[in-house]
ZADO-1210 file (C-alpha; in nm, 4 decimals, padded with zeros to 6 digits):
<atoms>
<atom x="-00.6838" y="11.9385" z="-10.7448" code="UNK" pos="1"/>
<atom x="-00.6071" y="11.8957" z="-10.3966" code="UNK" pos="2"/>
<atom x="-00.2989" y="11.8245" z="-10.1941" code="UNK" pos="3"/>
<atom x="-00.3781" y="11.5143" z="-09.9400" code="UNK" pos="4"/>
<atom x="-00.0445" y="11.4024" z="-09.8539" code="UNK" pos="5"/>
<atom x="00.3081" y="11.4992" z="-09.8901" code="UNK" pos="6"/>
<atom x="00.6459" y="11.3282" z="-09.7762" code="UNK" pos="7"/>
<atom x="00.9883" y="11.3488" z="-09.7863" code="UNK" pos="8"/>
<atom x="01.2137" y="11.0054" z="-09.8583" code="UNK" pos="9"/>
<atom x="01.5158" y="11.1572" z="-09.9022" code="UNK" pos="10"/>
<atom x="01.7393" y="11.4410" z="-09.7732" code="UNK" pos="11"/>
<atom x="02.0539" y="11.5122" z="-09.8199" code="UNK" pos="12"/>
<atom x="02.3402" y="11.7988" z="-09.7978" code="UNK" pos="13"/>
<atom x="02.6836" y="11.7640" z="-09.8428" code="UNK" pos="14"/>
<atom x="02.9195" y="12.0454" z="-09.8367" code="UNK" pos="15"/>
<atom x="03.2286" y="12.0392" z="-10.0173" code="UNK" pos="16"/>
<atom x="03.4707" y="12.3945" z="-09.9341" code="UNK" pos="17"/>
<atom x="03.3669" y="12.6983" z="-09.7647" code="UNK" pos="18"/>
<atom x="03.4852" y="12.8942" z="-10.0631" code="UNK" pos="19"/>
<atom x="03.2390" y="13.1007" z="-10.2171" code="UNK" pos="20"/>
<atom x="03.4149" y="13.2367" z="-10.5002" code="UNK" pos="21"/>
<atom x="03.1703" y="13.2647" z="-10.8240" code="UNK" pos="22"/>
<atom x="02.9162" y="13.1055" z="-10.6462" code="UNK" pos="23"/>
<atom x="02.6150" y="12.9931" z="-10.9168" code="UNK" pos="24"/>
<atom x="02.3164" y="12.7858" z="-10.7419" code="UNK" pos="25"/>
<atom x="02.1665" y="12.5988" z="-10.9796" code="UNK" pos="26"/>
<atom x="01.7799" y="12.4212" z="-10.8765" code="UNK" pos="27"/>
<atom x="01.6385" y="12.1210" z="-10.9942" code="UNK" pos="28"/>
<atom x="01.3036" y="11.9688" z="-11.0090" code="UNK" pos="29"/>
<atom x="01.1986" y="11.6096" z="-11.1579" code="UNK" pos="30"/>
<atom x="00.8857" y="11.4381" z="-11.1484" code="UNK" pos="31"/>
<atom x="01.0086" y="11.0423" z="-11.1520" code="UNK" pos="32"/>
<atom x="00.6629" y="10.8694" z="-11.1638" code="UNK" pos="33"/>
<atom x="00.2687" y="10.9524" z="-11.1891" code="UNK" pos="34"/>
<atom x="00.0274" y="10.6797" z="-11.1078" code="UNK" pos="35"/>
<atom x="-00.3362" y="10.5778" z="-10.9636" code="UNK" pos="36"/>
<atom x="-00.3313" y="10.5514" z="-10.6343" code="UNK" pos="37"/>
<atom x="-00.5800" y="10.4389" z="-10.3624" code="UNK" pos="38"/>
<atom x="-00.5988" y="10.4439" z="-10.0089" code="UNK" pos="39"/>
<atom x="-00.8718" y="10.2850" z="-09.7444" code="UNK" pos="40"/>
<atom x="-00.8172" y="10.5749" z="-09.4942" code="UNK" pos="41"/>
<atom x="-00.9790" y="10.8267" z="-09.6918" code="UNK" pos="42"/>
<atom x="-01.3210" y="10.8427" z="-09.8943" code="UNK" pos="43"/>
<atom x="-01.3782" y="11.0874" z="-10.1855" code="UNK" pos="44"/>
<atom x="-01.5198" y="11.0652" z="-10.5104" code="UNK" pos="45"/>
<atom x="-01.1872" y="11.1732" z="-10.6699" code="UNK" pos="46"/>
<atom x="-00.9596" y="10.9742" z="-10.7948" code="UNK" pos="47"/>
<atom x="-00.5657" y="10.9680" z="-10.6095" code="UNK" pos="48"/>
<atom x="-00.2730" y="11.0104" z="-10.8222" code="UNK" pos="49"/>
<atom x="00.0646" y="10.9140" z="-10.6488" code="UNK" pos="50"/>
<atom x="00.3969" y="11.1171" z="-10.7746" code="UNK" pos="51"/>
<atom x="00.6894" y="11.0930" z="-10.6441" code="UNK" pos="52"/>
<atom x="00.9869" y="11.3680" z="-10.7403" code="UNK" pos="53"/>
<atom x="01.3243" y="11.4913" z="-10.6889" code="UNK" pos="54"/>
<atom x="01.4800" y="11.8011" z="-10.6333" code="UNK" pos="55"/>
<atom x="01.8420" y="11.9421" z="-10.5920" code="UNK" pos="56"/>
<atom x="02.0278" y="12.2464" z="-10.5335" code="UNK" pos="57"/>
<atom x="02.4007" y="12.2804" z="-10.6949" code="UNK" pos="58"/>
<atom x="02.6133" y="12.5379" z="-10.5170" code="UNK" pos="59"/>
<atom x="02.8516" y="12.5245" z="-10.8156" code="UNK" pos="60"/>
<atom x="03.1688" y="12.5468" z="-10.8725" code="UNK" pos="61"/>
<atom x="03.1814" y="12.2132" z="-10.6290" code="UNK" pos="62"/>
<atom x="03.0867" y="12.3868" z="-10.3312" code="UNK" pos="63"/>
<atom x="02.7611" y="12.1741" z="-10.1738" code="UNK" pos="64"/>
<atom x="02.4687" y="11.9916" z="-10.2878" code="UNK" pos="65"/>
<atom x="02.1504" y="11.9746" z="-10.1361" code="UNK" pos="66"/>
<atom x="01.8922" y="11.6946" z="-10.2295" code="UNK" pos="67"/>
<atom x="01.5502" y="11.6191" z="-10.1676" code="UNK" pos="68"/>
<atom x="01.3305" y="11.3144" z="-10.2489" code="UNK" pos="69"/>
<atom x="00.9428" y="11.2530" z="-10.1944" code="UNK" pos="70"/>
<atom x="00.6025" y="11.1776" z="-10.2697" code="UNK" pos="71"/>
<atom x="00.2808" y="11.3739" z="-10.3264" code="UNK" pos="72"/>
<atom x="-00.0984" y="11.2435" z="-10.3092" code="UNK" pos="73"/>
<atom x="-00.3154" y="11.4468" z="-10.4964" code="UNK" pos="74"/>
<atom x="-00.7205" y="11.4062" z="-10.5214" code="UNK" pos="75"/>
<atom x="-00.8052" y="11.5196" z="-10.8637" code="UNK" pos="76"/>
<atom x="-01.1386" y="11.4635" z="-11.0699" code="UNK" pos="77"/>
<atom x="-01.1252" y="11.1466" z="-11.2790" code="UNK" pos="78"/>
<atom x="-01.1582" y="11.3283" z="-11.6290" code="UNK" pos="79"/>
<atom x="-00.8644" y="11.5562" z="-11.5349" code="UNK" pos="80"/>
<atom x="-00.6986" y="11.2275" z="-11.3806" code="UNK" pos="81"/>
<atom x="-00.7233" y="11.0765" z="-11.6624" code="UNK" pos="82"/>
<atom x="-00.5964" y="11.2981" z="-11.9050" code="UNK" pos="83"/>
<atom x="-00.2404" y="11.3477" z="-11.6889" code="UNK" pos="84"/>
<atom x="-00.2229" y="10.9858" z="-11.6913" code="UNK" pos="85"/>
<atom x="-00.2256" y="10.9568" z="-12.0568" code="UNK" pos="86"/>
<atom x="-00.0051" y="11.2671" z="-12.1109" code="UNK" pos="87"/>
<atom x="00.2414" y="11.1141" z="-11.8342" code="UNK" pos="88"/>
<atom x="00.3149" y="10.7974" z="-12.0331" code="UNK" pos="89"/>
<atom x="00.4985" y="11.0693" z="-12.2958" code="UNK" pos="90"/>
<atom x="00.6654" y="11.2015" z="-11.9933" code="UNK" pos="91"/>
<atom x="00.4627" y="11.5252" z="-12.0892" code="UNK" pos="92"/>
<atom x="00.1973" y="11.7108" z="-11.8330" code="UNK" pos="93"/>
<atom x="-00.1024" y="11.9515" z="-11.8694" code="UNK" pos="94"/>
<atom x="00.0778" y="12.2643" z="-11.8563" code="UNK" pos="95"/>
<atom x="-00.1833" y="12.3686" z="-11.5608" code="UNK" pos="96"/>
<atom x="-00.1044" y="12.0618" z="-11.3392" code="UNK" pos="97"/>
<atom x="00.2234" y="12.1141" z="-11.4161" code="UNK" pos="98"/>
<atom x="00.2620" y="12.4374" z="-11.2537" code="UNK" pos="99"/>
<atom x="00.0477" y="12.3331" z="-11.0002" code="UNK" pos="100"/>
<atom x="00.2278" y="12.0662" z="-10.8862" code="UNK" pos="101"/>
<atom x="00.6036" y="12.2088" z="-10.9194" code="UNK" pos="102"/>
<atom x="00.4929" y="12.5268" z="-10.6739" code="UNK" pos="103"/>
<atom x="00.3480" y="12.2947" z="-10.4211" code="UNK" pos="104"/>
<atom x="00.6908" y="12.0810" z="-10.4831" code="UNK" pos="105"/>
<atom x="00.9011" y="12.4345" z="-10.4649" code="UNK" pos="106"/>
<atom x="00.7294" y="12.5802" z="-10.1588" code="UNK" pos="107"/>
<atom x="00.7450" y="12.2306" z="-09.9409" code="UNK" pos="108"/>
<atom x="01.1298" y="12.1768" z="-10.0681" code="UNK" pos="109"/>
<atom x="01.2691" y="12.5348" z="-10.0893" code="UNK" pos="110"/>
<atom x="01.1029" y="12.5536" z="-09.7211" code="UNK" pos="111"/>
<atom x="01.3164" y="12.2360" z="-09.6223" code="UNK" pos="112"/>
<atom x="01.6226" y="12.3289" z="-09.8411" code="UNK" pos="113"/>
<atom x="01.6372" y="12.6890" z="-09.6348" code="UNK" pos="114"/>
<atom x="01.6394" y="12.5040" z="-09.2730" code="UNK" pos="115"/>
<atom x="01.9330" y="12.3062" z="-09.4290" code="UNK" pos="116"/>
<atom x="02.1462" y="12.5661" z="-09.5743" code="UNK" pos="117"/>
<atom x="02.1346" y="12.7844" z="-09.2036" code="UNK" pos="118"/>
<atom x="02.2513" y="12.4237" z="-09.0446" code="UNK" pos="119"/>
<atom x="02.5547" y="12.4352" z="-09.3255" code="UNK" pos="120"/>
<atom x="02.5860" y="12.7536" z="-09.3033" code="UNK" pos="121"/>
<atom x="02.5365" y="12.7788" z="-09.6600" code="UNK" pos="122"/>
<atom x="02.3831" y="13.1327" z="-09.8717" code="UNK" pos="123"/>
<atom x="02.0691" y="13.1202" z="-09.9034" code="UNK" pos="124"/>
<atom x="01.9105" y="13.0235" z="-10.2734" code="UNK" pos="125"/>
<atom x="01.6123" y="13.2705" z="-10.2595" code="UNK" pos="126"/>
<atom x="01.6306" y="13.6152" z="-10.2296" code="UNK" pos="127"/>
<atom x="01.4921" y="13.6959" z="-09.8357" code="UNK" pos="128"/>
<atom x="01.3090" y="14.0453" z="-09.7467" code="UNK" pos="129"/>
<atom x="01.5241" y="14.2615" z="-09.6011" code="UNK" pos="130"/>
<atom x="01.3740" y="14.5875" z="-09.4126" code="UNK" pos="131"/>
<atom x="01.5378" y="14.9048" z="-09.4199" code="UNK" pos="132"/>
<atom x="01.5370" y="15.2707" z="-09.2978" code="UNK" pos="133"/>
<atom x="01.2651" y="15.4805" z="-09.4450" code="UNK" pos="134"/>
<atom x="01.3821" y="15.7257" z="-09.6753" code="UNK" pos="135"/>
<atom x="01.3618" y="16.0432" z="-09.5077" code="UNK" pos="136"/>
<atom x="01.1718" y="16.3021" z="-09.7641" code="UNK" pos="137"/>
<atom x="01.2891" y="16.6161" z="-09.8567" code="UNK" pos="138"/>
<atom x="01.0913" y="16.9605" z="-09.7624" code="UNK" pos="139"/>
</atoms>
């Protein structure tokens, strides 16, 4: 599988109070729709699959809410193509595409979702490195 194009449609933040009191973040990710795609731009032998998703951040209780919309085009071999089609029309995925595709989804979103929350001035939802002073050792 191979990521050939990604978009956003949609963003969207909306901050509600600046109190932070029992903050919970809750994230969410949806896949809306998998389908065939083609394109004439490029030429491979795979076959395209289209997807389009969604994916939120709740700062809960009613603090902000961050959402993001877009599409994916993947080039994937027609057998496994295939197969995530058929699985997709019970709403259900290969567990390996699955994962697959919600880390790419994550990692372009959470990258996005980050600019967004320093603009708000909003915590962050990930945990970020932090450096510190080396422990000094004892003799």
């Amino acid at each position: 599988m191979r990521l050939i194009g990604f978009n956003f449609t949609k963003i969207s933040i909306k901050k509600l109070s600046n109190e932070l009191k029992d903050l919970k973040i809750n994230t969410n990710i949806n896949i809306n729709s998998i389908e065939k795609a083609s394109t004439d731009m490029i030429k491979i032998k795979e076959d395209i699959l289209g997807l389009k998703f969604e994916y939120e951040l709740d700062y809960n209780p009613n603090i902000a809410k961050i959402e993001i919309e877009g599409n994916a085009l993947l080039a994937i071999d027609p057998k496994t193509s295939k197969e995530i089609l058929k699985t997709w029309e019970d709403k259900k995925l290969p567990d390996e595409f699955r994962v697959s595709i919600l880390n790419i989804i994550y990692k372009k979103s959470n990258i996005k979702a980050i600019e967004l929350e320093e603009e708000m001035n909003l915590p962050i939802h990930v945990p970020m490195p932090v450096l510190s002073k080396p422990k000094e050792e004892k003799e």
